[in-house]
C-alpha positions as CSV (number, residue, x, y, z in Angstrom):
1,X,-213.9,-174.6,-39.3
2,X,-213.6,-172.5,-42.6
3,X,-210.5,-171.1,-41.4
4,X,-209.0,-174.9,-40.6
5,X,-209.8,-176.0,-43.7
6,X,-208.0,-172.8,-45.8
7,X,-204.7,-173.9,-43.6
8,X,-204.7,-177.5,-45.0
9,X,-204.5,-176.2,-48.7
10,X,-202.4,-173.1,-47.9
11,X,-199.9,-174.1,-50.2
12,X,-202.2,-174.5,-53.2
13,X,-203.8,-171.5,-52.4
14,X,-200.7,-169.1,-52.2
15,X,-199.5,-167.4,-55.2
16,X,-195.7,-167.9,-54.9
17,X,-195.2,-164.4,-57.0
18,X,-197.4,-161.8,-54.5
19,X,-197.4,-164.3,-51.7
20,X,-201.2,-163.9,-50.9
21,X,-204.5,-165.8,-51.4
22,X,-204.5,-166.4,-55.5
23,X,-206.9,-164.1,-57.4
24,X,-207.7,-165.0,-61.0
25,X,-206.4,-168.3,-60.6
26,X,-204.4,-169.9,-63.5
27,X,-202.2,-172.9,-64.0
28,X,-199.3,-174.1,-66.1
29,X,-198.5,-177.2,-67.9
30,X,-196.1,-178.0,-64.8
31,X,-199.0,-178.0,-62.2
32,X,-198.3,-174.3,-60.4
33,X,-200.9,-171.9,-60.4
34,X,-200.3,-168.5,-60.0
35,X,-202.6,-164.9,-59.7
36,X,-203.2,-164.1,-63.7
37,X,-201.8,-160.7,-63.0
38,X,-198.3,-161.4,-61.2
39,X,-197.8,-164.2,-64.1
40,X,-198.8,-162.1,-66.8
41,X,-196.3,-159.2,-65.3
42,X,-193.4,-161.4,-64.9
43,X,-193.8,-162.8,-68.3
44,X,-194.1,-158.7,-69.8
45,X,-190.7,-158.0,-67.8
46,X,-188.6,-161.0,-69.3
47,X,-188.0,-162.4,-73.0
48,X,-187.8,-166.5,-71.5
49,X,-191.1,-167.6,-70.4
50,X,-190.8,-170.4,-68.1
51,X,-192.9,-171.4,-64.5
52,X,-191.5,-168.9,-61.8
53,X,-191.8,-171.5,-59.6
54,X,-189.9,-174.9,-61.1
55,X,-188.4,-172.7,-63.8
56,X,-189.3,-175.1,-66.4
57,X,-188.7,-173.3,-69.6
58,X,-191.9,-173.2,-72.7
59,X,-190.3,-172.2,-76.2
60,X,-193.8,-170.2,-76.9
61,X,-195.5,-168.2,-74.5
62,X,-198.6,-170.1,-73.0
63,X,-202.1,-168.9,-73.3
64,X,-202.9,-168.1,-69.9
65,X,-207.4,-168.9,-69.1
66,X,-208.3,-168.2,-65.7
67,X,-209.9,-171.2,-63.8
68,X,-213.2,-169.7,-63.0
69,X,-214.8,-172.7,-60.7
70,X,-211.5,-173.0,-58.7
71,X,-210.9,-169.5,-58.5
72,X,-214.8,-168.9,-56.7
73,X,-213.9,-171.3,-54.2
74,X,-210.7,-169.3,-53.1
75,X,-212.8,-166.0,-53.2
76,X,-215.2,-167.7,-50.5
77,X,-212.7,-169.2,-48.8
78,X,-211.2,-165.7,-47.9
79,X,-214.6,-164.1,-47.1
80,X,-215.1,-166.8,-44.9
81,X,-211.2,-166.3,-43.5
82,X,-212.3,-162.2,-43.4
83,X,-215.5,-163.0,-41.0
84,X,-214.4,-163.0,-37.2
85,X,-216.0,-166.3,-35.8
86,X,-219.2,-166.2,-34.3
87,X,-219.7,-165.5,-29.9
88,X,-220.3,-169.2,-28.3
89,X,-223.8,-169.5,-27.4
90,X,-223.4,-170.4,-23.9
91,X,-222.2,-168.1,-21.1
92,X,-219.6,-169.2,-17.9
93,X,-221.4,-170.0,-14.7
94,X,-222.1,-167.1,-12.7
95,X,-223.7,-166.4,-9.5
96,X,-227.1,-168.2,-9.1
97,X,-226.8,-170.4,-12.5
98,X,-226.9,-174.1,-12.6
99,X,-223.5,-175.4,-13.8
100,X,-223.2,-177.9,-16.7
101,X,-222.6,-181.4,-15.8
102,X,-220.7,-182.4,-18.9
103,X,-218.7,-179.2,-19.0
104,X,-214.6,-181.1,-18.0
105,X,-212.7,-178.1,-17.6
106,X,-214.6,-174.3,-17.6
107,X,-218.2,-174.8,-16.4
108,X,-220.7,-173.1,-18.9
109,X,-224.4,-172.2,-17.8
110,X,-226.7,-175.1,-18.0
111,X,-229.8,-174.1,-20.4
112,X,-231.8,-177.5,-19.8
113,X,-231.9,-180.1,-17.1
114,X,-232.5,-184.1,-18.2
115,X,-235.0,-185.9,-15.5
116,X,-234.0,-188.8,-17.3
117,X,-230.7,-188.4,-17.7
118,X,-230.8,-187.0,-14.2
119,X,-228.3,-184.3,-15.5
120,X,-228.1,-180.1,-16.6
121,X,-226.5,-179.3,-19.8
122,X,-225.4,-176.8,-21.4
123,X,-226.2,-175.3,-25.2
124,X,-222.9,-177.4,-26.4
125,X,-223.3,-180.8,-24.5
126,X,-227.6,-180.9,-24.9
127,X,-227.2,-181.3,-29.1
128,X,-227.5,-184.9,-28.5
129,X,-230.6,-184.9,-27.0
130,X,-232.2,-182.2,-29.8
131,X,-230.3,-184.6,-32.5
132,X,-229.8,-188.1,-31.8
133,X,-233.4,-189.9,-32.2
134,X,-232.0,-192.4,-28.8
135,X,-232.3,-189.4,-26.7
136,X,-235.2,-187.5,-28.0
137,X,-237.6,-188.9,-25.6
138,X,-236.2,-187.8,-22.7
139,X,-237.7,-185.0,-20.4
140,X,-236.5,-181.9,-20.8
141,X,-237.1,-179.1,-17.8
142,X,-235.5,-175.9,-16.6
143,X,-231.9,-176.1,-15.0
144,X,-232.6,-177.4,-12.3
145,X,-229.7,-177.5,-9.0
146,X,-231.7,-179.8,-7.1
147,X,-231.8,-182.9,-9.4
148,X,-231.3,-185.0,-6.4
149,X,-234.5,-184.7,-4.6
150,X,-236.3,-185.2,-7.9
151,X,-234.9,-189.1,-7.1
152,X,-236.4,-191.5,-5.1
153,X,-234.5,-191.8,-1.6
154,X,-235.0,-195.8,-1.6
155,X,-234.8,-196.7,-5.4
156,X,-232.7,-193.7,-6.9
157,X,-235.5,-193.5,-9.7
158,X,-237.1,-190.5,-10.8
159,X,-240.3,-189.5,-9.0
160,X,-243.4,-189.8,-11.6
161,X,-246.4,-190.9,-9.8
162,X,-247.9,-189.1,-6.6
163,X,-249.8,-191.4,-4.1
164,X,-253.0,-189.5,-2.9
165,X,-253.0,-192.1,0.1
166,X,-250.0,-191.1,1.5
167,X,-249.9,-187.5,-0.2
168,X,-246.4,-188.2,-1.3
169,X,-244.6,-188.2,-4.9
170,X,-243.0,-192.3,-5.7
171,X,-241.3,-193.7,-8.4
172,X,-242.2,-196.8,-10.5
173,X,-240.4,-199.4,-7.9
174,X,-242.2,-197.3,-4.9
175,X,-245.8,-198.4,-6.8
176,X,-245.1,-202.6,-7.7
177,X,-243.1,-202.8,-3.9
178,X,-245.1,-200.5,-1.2
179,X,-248.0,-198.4,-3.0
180,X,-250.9,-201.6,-3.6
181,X,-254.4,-200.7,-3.6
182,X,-253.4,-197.0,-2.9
183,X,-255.1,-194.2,-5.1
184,X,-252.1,-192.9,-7.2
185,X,-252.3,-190.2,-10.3
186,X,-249.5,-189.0,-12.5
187,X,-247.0,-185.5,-11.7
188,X,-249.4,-183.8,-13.8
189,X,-252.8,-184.7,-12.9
190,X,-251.9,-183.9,-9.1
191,X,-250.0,-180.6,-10.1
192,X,-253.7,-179.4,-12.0
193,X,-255.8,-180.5,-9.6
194,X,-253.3,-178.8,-6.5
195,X,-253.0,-175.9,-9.0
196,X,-256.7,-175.6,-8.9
197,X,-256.5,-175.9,-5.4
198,X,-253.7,-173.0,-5.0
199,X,-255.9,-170.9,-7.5
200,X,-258.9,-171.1,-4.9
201,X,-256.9,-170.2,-1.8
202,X,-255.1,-167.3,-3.7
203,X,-258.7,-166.0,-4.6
204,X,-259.4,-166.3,-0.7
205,X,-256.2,-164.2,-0.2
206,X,-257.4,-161.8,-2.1
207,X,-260.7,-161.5,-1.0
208,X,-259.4,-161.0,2.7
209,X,-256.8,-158.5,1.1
210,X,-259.6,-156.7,0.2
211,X,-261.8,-156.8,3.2
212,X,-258.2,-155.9,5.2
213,X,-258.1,-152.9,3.0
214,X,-261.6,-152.2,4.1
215,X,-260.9,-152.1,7.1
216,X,-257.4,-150.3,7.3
217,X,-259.7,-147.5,5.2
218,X,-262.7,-147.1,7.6
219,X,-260.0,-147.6,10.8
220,X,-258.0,-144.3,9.5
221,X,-261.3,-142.6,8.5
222,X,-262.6,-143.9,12.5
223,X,-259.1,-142.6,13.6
224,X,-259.2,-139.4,11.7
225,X,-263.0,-138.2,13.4
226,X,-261.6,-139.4,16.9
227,X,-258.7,-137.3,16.3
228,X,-261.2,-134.5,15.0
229,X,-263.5,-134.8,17.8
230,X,-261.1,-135.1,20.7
231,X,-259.4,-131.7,19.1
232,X,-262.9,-130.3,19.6
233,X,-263.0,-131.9,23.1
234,X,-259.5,-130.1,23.8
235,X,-260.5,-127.2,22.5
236,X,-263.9,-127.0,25.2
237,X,-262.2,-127.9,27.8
238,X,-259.5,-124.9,27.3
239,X,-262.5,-123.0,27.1
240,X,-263.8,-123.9,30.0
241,X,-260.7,-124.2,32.0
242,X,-259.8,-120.8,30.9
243,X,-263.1,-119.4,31.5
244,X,-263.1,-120.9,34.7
245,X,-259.4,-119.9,35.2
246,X,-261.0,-115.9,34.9
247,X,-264.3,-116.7,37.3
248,X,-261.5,-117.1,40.0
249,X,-259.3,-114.9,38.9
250,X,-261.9,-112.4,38.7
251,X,-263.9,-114.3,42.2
252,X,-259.9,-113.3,43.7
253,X,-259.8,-109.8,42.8
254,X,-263.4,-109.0,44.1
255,X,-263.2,-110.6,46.7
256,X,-259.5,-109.1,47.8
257,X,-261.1,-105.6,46.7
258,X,-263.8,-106.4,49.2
259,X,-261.3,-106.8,51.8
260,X,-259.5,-103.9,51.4
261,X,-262.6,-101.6,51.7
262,X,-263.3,-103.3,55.2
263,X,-259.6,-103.1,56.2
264,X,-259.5,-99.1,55.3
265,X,-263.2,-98.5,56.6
266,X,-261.9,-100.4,59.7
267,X,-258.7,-98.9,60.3
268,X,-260.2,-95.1,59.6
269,X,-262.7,-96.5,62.4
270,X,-259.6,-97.1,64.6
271,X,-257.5,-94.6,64.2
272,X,-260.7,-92.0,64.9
273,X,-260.4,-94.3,68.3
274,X,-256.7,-93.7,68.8
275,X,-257.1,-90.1,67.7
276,X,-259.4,-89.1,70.7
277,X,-257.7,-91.6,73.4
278,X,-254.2,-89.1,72.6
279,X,-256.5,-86.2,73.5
280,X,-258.0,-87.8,76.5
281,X,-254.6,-88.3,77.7
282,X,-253.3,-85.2,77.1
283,X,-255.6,-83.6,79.3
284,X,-255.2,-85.6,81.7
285,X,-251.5,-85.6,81.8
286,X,-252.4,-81.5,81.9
287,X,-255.2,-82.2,85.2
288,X,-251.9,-84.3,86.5
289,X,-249.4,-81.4,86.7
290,X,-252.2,-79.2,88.3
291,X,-252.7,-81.3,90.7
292,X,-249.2,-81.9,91.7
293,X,-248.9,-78.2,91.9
294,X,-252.1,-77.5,94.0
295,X,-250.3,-80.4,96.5
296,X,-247.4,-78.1,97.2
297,X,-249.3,-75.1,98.7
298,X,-248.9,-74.5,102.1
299,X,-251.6,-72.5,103.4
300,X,-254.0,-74.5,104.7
301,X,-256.7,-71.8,104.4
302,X,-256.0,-71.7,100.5
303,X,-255.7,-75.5,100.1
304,X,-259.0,-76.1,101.8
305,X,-260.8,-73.4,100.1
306,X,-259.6,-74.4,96.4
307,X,-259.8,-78.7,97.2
308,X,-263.5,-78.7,95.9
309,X,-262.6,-77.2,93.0
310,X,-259.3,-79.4,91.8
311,X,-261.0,-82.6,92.8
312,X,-263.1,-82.9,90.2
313,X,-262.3,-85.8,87.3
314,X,-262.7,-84.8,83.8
315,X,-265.5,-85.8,82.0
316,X,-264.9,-89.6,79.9
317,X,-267.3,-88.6,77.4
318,X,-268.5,-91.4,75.6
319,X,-267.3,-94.9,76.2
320,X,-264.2,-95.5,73.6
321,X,-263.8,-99.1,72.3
322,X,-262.5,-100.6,68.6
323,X,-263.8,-104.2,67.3
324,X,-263.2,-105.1,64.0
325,X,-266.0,-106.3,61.8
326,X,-267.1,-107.6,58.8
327,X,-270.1,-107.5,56.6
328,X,-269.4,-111.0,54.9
329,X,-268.5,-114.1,56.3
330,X,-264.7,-115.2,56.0
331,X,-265.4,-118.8,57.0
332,X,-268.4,-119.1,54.5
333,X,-265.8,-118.0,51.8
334,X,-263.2,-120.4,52.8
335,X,-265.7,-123.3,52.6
336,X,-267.0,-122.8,49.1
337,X,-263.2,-122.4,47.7
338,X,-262.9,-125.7,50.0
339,X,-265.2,-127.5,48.1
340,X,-264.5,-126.4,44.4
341,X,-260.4,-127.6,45.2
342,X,-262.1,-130.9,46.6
343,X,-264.5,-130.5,43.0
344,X,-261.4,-130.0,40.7
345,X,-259.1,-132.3,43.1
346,X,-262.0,-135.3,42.2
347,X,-261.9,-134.3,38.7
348,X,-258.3,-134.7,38.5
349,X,-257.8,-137.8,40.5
350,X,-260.7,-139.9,38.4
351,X,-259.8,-141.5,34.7
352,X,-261.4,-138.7,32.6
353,X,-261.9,-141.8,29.5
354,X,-264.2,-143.7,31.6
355,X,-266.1,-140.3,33.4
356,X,-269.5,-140.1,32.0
357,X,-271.9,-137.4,33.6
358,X,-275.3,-138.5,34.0
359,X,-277.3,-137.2,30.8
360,X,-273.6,-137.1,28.6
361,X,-273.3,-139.6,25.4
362,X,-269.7,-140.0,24.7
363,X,-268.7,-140.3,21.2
364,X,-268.7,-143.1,20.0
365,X,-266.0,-144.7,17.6
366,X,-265.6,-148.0,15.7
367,X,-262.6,-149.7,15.3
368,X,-264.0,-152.7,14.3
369,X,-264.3,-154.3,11.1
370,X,-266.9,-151.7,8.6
371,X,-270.7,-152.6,8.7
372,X,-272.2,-154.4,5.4
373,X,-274.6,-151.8,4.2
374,X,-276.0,-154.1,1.6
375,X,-278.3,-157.6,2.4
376,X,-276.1,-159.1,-0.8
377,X,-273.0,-158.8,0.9
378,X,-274.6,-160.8,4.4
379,X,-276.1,-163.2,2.0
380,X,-272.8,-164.7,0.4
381,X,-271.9,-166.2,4.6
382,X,-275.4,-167.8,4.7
383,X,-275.4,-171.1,7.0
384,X,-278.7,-173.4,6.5
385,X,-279.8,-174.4,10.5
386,X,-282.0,-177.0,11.2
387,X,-283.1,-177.2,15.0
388,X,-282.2,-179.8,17.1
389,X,-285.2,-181.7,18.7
390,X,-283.3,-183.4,21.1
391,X,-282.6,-180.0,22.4
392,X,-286.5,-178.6,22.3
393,X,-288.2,-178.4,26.0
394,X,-291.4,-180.5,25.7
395,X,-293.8,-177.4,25.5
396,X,-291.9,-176.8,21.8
397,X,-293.4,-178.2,19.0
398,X,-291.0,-178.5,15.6
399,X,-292.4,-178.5,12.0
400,X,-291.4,-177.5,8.3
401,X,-288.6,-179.9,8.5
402,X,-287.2,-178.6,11.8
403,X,-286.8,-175.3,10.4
404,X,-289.8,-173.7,12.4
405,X,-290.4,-173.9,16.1
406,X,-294.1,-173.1,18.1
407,X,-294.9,-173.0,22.0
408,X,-298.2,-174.4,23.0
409,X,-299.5,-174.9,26.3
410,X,-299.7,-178.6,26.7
411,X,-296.3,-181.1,26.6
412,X,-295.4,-183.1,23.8
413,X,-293.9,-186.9,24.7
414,X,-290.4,-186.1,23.5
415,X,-288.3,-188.9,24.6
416,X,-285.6,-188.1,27.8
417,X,-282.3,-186.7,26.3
418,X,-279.6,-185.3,27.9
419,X,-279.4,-182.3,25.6
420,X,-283.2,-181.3,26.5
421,X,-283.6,-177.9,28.3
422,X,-285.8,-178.6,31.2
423,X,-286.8,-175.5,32.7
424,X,-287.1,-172.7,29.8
425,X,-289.1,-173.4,27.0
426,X,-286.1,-173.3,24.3
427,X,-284.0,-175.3,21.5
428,X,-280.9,-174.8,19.9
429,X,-279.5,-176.1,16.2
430,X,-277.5,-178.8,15.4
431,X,-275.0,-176.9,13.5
432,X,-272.1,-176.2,15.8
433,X,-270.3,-172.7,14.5
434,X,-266.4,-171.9,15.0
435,X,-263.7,-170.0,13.2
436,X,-265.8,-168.9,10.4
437,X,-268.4,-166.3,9.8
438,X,-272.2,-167.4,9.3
439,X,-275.6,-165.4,8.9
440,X,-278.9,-166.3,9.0
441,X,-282.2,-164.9,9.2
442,X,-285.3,-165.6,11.5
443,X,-289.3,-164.7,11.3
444,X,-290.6,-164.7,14.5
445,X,-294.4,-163.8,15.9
446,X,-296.3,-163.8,19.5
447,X,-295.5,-161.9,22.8
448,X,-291.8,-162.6,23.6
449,X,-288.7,-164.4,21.8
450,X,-285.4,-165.0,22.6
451,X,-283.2,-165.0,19.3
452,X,-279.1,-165.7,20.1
453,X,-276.3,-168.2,20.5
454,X,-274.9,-170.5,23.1
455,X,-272.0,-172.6,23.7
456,X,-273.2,-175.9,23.7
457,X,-272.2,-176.8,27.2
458,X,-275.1,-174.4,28.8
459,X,-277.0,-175.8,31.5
460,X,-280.0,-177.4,30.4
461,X,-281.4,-177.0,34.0
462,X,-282.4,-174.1,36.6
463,X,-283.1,-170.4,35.8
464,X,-279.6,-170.1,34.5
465,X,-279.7,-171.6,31.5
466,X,-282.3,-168.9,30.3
467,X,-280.5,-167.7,26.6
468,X,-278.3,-164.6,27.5
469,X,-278.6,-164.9,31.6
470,X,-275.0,-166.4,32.0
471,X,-271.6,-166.3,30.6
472,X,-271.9,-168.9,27.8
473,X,-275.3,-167.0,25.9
474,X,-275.8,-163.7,24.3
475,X,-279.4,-162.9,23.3
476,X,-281.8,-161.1,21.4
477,X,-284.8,-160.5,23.3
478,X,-288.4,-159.5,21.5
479,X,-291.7,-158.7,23.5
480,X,-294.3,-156.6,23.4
481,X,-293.2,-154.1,26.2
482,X,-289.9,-153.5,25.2
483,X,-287.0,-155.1,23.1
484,X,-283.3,-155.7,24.9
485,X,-279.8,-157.7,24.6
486,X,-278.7,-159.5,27.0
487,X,-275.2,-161.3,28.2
488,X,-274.1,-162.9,31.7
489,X,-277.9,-161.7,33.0
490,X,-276.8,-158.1,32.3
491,X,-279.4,-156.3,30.1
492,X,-279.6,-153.7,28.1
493,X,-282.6,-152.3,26.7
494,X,-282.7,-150.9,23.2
495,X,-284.8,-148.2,20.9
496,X,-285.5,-150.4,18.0
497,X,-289.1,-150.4,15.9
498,X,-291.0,-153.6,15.8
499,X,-288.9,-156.3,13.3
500,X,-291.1,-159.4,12.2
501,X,-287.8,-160.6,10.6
502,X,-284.1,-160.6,12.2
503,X,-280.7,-161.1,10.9
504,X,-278.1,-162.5,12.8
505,X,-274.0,-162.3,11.3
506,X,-271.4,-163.9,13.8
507,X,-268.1,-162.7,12.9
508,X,-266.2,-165.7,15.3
509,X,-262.6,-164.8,14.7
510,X,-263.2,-161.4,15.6
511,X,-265.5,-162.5,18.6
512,X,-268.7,-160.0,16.6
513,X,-272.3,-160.9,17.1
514,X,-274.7,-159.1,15.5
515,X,-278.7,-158.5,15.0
516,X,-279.9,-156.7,12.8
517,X,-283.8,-155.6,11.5
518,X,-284.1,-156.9,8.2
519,X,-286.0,-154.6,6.1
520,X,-285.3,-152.6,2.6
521,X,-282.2,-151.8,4.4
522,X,-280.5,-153.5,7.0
523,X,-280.5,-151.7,9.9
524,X,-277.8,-152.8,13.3
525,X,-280.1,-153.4,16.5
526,X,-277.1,-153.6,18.1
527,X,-273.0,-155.5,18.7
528,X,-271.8,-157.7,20.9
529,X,-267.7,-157.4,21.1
530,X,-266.4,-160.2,23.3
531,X,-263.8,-163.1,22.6
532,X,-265.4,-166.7,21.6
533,X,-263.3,-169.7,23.2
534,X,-266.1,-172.3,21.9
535,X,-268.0,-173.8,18.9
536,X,-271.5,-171.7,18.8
537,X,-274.8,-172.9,18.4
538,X,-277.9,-170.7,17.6
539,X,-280.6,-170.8,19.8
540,X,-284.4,-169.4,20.7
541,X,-286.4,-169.0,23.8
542,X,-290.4,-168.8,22.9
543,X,-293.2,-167.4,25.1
544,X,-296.6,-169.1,24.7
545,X,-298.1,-169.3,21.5
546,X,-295.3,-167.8,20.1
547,X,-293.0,-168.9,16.9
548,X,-289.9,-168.5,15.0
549,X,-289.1,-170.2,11.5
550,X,-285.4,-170.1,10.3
551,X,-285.8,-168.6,6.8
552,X,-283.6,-170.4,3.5
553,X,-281.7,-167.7,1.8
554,X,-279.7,-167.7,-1.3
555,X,-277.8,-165.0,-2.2
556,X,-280.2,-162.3,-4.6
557,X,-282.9,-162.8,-2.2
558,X,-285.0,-159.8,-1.5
């Protein structure tokens, strides 16, 4: 602008003498200025002193006085012309940026979006609404390349209320022509109160984040001791494979050795045999030749006389015979090693994971989600349970505002229901349980109690709805001779001291039900890891004069 401005009075600002911007401005009588120095050197080089410019003569030279005002002007006028102008504010479009609407012919980056105006601008083209009062009140946002859906499909008006009816955003129209009698809040009252909401769920995100992070961290350290231990387990069985390896090895080489004694003591027995029978024949190979001989003669006088003599057989000696003995039994041998290859052959063909010798406890290791060690950390999933007295057999009496439950001898008049167990002398809560996880805790007294949970479809009739003897119960059972869990009528007894109080943590999603004895520490009775398909409901079974009260917890209780 400076530099427009400096063009329009070029002409007044140009000495005519240098032919540059004028410095020390001063003018004549005729109207020309000139620099004070290329005036005052003309004038020294010549004896007529007249304008240089319209060469209008003066008869005395003319005091020359420098125009101090105008020349200032000129001086900023060329520091101003000296400056390079100033970068634009805005940048081009580029990748990702939202365009501005009221760029014609190069698009610059939008810096603001109008909702009003229902248009982005950039630096440039949004003055108007920073400078001109008529736009001032309109609403400003980021760019924005999605103006569109910020419009009303029906009315093409900006959105500005949200219906909580429909849990949609409207505009003005949408509220006088299809909105009456619905609950309706501005933009920014929903976007707190859904910000609030957001703010909660992340918190719950993080929370399971952590637990996750639990979990991964006690999975590697499980996985890291199975690895250990089945290294160990490796490392035995080399052992005894190798040790057994050298019993045979060493079992073969005795028992080969032994072999080979009995073979040379039998064959030096032989060929002591085969030794004598060569004699034996020799001679009488010899005897045979004699006799042959003594047949030729053919005096009869000398035959006769000599016959008694040749006639007579050699002596046998004793009676020569081999058999081949042994002083251990081959077949007993070949039994034995017949029945360690059917041993080793059984061992081989069996899934080792699953073998378990009689008197062996296999380690043992958890994959599941860790244990809470502390009571606090149970505390925060408390559930409040109240029992259901529709449910309660008619030997149960209720009391303490259904949170406690006695078994006496004689039946109450409990009205007919079909929820009512007929046959066992148990009750289960109102509170169905699914998808979430719950703990509560129990004080129980007397000879035997059930404590456990139940789909609420059990059979309230026949010995098979008894908590924990079929498929849809698993149960805690108390008694004075011995304490077991049971689960589709499979029991399992357990080595646990006596527990006036019990905990109970269902873990649903992970399909996790636990007891535990609630003391100074909580200590796990035991775990059942199965797969829940429907809603829960806690439950009890009570022996006579026995009793169990649901206990109200708040987390801090000790």
């Amino acid at each position: 602008m400076a530099e427009s401005r400096l063009l329009a009075f070029e002409d007044e600002l140009i000495c005519s003498l240098c032919l540059d911007t004028l410095t020390d401005l001063v003018s004549l009588h005729c109207g020309h200025s000139f620099c004070l120095k290329c005036l005052t050197d003309c004038w020294d080089h010549s004896q007529v002193y007249c304008c240089p410019q319209c060469k209008r003569t003066f008869t005395t030279r003319p005091e020359l006085h420098v125009k101090t005002g105008l020349s200032e002007v000129v001086k900023k006028l060329k520091k101003v012309e000296l400056c390079p102008p100033p970068p634009p504010a805005q940048n081009y479009v580029g990748p990702g940026d939202v365009e501005c609407d009221a760029c014609i012919e190069k698009k610059f980056r939008a810096v603001k979006s109008c909702l009003t105006c229902m248009a982005s601008f950039c630096q440039t083209h949004l003055q108007p609404h920073v400078e001109e009062d008529a736009w001032k009140g309109h609403k400003l946002v980021d760019p924005d390349a999605n103006l569109k859906e910020k419009l009303c499909a029906k009315h093409q008006k900006s959105f500005e209320i949200f219906c909580k009816t429909d849990e949609t955003c409207i505009c003005m129209m949408c509220v006088v022509t299809g909105h009456n009698g619905h609950k309706m809040v501005e933009l920014e009252m929903e976007r707190e109160e859904k910000q609030k909401q957001l703010g909660v769920t992340m918190s719950e995100i993080r929370m399971k984040l952590v637990e996750k992070e639990k979990t991964l961290e006690e999975t590697r350290r499980a996985m890291e001791q199975m690895k250990i231990s089945w290294k160990r387990e490796v490392e035995k069985n080399e052992k005894s494979f190798a040790d057994l390896i050298h019993c045979m090895k060493e079992t073969r080489r005795k028992v080969i050795e032994r072999i080979r004694e009995q073979e040379k003591k039998e064959v030096e027995k032989a060929q002591g045999v085969l030794k004598q029978l060569e004699k034996d024949m020799e001679e009488l190979k010899r005897r045979d030749a004699e006799l042959k001989k003594f047949a030729e003669i053919k005096d009869n006088v000398q035959f006769l006389k000599n016959f008694s003599s040749c006639c007579v057989l050699p002596d046998d000696g004793d009676s020569l015979s081999f058999t081949a003995t042994a002083d251990f039994s081959f077949e007993n041998l070949r039994k034995e090693l017949s029945c360690l290859k059917k041993s080793l052959e059984k061992i081989s063909q069996q899934d080792i994971m699953t073998w378990t010798p009689s008197g062996y406890e296999a380690p043992i290791f958890s994959l599941q989600p860790p244990e809470h060690r502390s009571r606090e950390e149970f505390l925060q999933y408390f559930c409040p349970l109240t029992l259901d007295i529709n449910t309660a057999h008619r030997l149960l009496r209720l009391s303490e505002g259904n949170k406690k439950v006695t078994c006496k001898k004689t039946k109450t008049k409990h009205p007919d229901h079909p929820d009512r167990f007929q046959c066992w002398a148990q009750v289960l809560c109102r509170e169905t349980l699914a998808g979430t996880r719950c703990y509560w805790e129990v004080d129980w007294s007397g000879d035997i109690t059930a404590i456990g949970v139940a789909y609420k479809g059990i059979s309230r009739k026949g010995e098979e709805c008894r908590l924990g003897h079929n498929d849809k119960s698993w149960s805690l059972w108390w008694s004075y001779l011995k304490c077991f869990v049971c689960h589709n009528d499979e029991q399992s007894v357990i080595s646990a001291p006596y527990s006036p109080r019990v905990g109970v943590y269902l873990d649903w999603p992970a399909g996790s039900l636990s007891f535990y004895n609630v003391s100074h520490t909580m200590t796990l009775l035991h775990r059942f890891d199965t797969s829940f398909t429907e809603p829960l409901c806690p439950g009890f079974y009570l022996g006579p004069d026995s009793s169990v009260t649901i206990c109200n917890l708040t987390p801090g209780d000790h």
